[in-house]
N, CA and C of each residue as an Amber inpcrd file, in Angstrom:
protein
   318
 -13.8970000 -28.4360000   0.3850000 -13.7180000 -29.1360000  -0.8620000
 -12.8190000 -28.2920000  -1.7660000 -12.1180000 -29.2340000  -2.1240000
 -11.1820000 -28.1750000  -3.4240000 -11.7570000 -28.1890000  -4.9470000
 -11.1060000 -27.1750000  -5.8240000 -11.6170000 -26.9110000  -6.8650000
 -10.7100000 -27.8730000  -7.9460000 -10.8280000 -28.8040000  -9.2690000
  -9.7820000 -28.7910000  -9.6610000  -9.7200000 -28.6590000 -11.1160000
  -8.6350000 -28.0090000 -11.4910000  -8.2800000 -27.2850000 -12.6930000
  -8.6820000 -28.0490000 -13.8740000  -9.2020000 -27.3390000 -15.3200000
  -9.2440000 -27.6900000 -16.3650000  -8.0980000 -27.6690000 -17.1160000
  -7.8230000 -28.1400000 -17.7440000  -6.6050000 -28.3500000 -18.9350000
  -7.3290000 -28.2910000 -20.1030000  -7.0790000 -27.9830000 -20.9840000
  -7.6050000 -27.7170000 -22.6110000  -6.6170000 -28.7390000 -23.6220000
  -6.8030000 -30.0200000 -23.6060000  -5.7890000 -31.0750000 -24.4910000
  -5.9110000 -30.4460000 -26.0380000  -4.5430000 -30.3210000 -26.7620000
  -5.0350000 -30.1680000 -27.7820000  -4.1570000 -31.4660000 -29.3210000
  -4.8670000 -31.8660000 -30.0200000  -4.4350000 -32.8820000 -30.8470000
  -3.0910000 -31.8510000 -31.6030000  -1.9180000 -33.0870000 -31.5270000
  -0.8420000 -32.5090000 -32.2790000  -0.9940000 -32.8970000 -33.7420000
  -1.2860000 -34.6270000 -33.5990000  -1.0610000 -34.9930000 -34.8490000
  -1.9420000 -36.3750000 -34.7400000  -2.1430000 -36.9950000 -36.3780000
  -2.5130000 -38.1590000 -36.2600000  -2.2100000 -39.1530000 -37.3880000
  -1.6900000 -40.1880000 -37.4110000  -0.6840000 -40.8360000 -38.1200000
  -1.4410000 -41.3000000 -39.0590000  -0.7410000 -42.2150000 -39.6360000
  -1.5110000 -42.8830000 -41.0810000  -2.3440000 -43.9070000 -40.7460000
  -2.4720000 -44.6720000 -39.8150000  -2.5690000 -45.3270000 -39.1150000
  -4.3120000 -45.1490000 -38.4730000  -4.5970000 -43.6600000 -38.1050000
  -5.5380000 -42.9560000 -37.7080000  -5.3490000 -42.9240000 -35.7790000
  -4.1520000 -43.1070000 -35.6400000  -3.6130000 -42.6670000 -34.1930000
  -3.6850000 -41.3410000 -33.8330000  -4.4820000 -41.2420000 -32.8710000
  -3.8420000 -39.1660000 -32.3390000  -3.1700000 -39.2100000 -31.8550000
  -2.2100000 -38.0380000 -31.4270000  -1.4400000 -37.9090000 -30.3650000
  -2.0610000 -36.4360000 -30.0520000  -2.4430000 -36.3000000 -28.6590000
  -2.6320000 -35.4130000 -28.2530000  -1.8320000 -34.9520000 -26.4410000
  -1.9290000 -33.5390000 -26.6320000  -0.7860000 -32.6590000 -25.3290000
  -1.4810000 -31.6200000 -24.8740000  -1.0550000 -31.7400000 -23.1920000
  -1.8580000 -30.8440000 -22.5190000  -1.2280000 -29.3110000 -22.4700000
  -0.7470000 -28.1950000 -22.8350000  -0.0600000 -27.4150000 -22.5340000
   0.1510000 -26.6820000 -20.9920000  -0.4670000 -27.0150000 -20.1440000
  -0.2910000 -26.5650000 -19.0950000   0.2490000 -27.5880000 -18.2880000
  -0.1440000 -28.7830000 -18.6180000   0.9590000 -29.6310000 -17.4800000
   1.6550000 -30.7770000 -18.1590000   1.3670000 -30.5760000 -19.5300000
   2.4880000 -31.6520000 -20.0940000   2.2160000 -33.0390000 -20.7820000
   0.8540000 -33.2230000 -20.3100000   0.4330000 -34.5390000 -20.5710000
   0.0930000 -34.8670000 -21.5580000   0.2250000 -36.1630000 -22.1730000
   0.7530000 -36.2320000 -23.5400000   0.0420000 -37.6560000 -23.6280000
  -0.6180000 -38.1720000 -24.5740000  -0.9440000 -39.3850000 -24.6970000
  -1.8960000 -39.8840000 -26.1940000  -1.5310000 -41.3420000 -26.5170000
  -2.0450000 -41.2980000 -28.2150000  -3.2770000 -42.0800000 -28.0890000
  -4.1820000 -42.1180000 -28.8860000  -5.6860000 -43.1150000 -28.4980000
  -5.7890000 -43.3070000 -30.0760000  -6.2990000 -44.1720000 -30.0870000
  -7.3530000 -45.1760000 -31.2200000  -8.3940000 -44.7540000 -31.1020000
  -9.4470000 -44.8260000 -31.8030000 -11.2170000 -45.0020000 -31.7290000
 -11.5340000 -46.1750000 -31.8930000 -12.5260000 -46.9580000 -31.4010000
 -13.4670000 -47.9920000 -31.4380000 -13.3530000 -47.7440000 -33.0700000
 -13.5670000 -49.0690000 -34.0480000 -13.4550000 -50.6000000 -33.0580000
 -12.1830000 -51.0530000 -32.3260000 -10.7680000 -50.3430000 -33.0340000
 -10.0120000 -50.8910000 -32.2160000  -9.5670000 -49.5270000 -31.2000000
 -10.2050000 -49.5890000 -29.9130000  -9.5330000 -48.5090000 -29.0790000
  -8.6720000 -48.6860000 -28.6180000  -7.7630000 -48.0040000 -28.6120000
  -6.6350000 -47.9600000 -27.4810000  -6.3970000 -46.6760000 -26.8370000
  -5.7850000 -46.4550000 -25.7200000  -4.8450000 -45.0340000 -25.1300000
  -3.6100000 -45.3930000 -24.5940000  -2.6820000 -44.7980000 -24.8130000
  -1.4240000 -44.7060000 -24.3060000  -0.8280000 -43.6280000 -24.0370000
  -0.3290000 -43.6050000 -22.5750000  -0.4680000 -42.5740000 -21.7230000
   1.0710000 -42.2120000 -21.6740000   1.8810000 -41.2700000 -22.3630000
   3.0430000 -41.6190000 -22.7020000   3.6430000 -40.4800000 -21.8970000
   2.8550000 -39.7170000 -21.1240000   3.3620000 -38.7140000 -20.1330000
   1.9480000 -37.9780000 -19.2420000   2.0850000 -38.5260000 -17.8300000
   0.9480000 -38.5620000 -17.2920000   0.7800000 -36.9720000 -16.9390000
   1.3870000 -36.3210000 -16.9510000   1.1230000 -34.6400000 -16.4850000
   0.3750000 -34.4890000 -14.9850000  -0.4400000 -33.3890000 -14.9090000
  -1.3960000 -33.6590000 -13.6290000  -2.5900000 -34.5500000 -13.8750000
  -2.2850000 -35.8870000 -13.0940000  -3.4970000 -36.5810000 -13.2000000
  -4.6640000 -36.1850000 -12.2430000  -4.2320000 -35.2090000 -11.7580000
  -5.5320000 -34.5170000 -11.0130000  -6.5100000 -33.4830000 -11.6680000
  -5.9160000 -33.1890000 -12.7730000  -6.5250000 -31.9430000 -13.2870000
  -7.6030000 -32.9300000 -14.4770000  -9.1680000 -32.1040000 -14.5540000
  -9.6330000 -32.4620000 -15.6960000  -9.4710000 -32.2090000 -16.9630000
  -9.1900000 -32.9060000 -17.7270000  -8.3920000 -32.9060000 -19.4630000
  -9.7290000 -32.2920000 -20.1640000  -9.8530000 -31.9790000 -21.0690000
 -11.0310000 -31.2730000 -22.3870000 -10.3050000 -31.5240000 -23.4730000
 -11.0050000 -31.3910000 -24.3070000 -10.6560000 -31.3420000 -25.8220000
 -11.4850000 -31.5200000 -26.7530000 -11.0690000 -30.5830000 -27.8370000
 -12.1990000 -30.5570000 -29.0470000 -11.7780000 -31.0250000 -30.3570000
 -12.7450000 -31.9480000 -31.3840000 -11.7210000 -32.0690000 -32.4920000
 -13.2340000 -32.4570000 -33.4900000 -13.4490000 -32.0640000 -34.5120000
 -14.1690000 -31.4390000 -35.2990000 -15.7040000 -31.6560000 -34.6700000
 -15.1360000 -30.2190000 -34.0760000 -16.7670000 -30.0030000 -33.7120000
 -17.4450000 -30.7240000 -32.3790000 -16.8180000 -31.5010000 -32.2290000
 -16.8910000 -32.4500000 -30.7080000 -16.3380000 -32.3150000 -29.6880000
 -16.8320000 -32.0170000 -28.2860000 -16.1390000 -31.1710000 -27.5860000
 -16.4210000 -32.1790000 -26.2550000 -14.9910000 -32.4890000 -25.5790000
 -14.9130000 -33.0870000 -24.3200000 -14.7820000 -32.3880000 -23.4650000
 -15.6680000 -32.8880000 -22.2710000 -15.5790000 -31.7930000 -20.9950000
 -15.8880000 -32.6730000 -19.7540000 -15.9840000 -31.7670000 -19.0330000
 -16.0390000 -32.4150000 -17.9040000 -16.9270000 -33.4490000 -17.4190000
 -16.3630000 -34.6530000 -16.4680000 -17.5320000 -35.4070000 -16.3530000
 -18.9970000 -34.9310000 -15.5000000 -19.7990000 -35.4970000 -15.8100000
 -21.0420000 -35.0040000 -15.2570000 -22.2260000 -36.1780000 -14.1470000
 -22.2080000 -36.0070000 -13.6770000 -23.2690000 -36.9940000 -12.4700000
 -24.5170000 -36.5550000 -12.4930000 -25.8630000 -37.0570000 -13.1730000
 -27.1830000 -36.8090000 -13.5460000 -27.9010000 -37.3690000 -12.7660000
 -28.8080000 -36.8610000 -12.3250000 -30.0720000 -37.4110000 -11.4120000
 -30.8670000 -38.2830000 -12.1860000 -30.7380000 -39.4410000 -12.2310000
 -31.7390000 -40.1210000 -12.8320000 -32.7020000 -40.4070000 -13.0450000
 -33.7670000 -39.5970000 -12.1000000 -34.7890000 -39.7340000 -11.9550000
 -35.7320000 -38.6120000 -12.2340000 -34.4650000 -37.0340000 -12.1920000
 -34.8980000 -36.0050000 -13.1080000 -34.6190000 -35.8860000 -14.2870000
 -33.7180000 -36.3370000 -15.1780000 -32.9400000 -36.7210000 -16.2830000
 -34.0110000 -36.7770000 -17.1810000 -33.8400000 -35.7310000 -18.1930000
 -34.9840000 -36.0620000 -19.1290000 -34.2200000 -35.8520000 -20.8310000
 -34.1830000 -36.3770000 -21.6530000 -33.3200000 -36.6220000 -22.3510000
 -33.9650000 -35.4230000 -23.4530000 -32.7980000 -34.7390000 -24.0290000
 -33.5070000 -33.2380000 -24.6730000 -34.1990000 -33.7980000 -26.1510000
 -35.2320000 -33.5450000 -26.5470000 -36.0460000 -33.6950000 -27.8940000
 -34.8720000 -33.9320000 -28.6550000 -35.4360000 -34.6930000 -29.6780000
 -34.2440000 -34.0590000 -31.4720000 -34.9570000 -33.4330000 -32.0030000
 -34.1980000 -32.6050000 -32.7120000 -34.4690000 -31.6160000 -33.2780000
 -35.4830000 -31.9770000 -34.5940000 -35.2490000 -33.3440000 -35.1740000
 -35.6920000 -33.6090000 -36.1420000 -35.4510000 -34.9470000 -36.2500000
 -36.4980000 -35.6780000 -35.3840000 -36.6490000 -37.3260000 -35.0910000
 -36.2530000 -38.2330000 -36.8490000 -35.5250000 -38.9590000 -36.7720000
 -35.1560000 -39.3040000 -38.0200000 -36.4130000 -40.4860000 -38.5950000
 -36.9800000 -40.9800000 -39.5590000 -37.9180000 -41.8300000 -39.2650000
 -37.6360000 -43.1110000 -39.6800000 -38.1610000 -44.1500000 -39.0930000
 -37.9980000 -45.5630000 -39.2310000 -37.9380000 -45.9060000 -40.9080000
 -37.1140000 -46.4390000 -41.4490000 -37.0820000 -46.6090000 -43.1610000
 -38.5250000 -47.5120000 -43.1550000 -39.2290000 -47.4350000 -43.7880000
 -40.5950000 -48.4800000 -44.4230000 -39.6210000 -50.0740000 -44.7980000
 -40.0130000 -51.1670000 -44.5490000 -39.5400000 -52.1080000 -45.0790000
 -40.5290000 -52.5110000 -46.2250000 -40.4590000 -53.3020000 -47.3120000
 -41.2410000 -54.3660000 -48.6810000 -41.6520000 -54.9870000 -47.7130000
 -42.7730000 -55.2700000 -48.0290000 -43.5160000 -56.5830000 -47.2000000
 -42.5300000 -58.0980000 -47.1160000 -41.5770000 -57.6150000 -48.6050000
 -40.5920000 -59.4320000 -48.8190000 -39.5420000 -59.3310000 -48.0410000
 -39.1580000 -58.2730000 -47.5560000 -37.7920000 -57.7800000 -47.1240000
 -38.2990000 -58.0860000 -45.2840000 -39.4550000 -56.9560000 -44.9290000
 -39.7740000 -58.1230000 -43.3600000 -39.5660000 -59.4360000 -43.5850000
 -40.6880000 -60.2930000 -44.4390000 -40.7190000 -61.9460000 -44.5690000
 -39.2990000 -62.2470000 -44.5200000 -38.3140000 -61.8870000 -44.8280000
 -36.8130000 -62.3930000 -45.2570000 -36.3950000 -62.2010000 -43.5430000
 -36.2210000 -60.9540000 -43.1390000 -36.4140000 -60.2780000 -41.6250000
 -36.4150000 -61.4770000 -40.7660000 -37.7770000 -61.6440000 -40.5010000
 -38.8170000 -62.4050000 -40.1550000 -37.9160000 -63.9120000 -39.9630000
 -37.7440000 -64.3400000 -41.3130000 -36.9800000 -66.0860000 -41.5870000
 -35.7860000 -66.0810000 -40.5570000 -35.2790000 -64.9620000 -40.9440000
 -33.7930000 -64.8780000 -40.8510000 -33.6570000 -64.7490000 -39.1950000
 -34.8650000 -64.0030000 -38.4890000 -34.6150000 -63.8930000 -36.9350000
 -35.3510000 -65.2980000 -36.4310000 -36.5040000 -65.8840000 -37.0260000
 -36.6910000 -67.4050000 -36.8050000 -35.5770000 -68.2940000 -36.5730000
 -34.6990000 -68.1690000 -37.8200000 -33.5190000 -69.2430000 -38.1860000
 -32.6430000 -69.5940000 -37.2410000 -32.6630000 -68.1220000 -36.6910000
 -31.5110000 -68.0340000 -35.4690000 -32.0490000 -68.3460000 -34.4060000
 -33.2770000 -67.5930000 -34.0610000 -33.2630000 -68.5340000 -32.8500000
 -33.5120000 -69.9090000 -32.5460000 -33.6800000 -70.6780000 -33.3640000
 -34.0840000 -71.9020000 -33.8320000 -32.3160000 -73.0800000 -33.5250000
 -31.8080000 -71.5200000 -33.7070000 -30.2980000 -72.4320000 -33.5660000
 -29.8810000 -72.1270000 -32.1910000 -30.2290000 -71.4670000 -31.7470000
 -29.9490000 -71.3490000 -29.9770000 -30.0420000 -72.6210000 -29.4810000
């Protein structure tokens, strides 16, 4: 089995628009993406498409893909479970109408 290389992508720029453009320095590859909701990528210089790409951009760090056992997979605690907001008793009832209404229209 062969080994295959990491690349470290790093963002050049990002337009007004909120487009990146980001470049691989070791093999060249060059390409601009969107974020959800509207995603896009455009691959405007494919470099080694064999090599795995990375990249970090505030604080968020892409790496390699990973294949998990699903059946050992245990998903790590949070640190600090956030808690369900309390609803008004009128604000369920409204809740409540409002998920009736709809399904009522199915």
């Amino acid at each position: 089995m062969f080994e295959t290389e990491t690349h470290a992508m790093e963002l050049v720029q990002v337009d007004a628009a909120g487009t990146e453009e980001w470049h691989c320095p070791m093999c060249g590859r060059r390409f601009q993406m969107r974020w959800p909701p509207e995603y896009a990528k455009v691959v405007l210089v494919p470099g080694d498409e064999y090599a795995i790409h990375t990249g970090a951009k505030g604080g968020l760090q892409m790496g390699e893909p990973a294949v998990l056992d699903a059946e050992n997979y245990r998903a790590a605690p949070s640190a600090s479970p956030t808690p369900e907001p309390e609803l008004s008793p009128e604000v369920s009832d409204l809740w409540r109408r409002l998920l009736r209404d709809l399904e009522d229209e199915r």
